[in-house]
N, C-alpha and C positions, 0 to 999 in steps of 0.2 A: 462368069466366075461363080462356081457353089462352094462354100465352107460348110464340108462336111466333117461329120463322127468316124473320129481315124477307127478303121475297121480291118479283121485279119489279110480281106482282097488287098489293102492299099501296102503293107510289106511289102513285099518285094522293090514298090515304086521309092517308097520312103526309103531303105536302105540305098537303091541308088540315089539318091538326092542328097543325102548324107556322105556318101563316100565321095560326090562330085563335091561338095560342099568342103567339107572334113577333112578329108583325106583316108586312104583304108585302114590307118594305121590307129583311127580315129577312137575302137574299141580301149587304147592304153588310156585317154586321159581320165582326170582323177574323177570326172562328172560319171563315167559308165561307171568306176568303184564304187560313188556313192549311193547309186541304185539298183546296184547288181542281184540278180534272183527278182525281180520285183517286175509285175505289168504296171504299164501305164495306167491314169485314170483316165477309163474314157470319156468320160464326162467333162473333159476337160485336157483333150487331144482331140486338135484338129489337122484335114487336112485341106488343102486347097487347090480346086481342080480348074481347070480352062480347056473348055472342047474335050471332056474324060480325062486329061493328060493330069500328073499331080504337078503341080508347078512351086507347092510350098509344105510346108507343116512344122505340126509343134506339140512334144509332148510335155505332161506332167505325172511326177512320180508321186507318189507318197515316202519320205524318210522320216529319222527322227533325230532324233540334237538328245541323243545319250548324258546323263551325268555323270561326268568321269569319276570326283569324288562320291561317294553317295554314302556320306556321314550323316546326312540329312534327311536319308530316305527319299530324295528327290526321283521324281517318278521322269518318264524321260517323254520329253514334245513329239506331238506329229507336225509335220511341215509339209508344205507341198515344193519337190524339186523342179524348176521350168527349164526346160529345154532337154533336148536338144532345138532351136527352131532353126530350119531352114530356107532358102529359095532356090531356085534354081536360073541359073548366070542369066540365064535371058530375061529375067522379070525381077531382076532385083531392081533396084532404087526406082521400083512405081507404087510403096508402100504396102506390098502384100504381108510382109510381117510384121510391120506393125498392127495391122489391119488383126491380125492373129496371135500378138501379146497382147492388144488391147480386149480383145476378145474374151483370154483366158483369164485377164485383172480385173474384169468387169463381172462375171461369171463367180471366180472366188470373192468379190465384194458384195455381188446380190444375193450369197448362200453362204455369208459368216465367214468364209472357210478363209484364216490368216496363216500367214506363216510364209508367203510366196517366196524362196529363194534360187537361187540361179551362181552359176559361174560363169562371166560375161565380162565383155566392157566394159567399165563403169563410165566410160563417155556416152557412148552408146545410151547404155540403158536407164540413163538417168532422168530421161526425157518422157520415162515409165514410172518415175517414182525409188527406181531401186539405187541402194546406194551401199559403199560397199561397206563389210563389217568390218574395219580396222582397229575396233574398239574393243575386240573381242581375239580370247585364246579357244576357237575352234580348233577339233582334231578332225582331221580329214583320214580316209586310208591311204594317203601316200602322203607325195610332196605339192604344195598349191602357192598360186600366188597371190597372198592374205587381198590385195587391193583389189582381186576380182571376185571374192567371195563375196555376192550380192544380196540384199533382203528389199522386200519390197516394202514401202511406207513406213509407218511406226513399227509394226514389228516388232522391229532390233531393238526396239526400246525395250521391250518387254521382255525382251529373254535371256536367260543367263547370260556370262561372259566367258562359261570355258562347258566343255560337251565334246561328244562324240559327234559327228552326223555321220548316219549307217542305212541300211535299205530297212524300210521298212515291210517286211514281206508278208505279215500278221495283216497289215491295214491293205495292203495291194491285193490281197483275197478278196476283203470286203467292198471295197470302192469301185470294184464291178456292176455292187449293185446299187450305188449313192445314187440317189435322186436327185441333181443339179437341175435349177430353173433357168429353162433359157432363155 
């Protein structure tokens, strides 16, 4: 098994893992709104291959948690969005994604970089640390279901209680060329 730097060759394989995964209709939900116009960071996208074949992956966006009011001149957060992660039916429950959130939590913990959120499980992914925002009036661009809107660790302590989250596509330019230590 190699955990490699998701790279333009691995498209093609990723979208079919995604659409096996997903479904094709997978483009409508609210997570592809919330980083829509925006590349992955690849610094911090991986995938995962067995024998060349890609058998998993998992990316990260850059957004941002807009202040809806802005009576205050409050300037608006960058976050890092996770996922989509995938596997593929044959290798799932032998820990490859975890193996690959763990990866991508360890990675944003050795280089500062907070703010990890996700739309997910929260049974699931709590076992990561994330938990969901229920404490909080996030706007999303559509419709979401508040108990899966997830943050990873403290975080959520730290950050507002009502925003926008929108793509960040100003910071998705730059993050091409962030220097993550691996």
């Amino acid at each position: 098994m190699n955990i490699l730097a998701r790279q333009t060759e691995h498209y093609e394989a990723i979208e079919n893992l995604l659409d096996e995964s997903f479904g094709k209709n997978r483009h409508r939900r609210i997570s592809y709104a919330i980083r829509a116009g925006n590349a992955f960071i690849p610094n911090l996208s991986y995938v995962l291959l067995d024998k060349g074949h890609l058998i998993a992956t998992i990316s990260c966006w850059p957004i941002y948690l807009q202040p809806i009011d802005n009576k205050y001149d409050a300037r608006s957060l960058s976050l890092i969005m996770v996922g989509p992660i995938a596997v593929s039916q044959s290798y799932q429950n032998l820990g490859y994604g975890r193996m690959l959130i763990n990866k991508v939590i360890k990675l944003a913990h050795d280089n500062a970089l907070e703010g990890l959120v996700m739309i997910g499980d929260p049974d699931y992914y709590s076992q990561f640390d994330f938990t969901a925002m229920d404490n909080c009036a996030w706007q999303l661009p559509g419709p979401y279901e508040s108990h899966r809107l997830l943050m990873h660790g403290d975080a959520r302590d730290k950050l507002p209680k009502t925003g926008l989250l929108s793509p960040n596509i100003a910071k998705s330019n730059k993050l091409s060329d962030m220097k993550v230590s691996v």
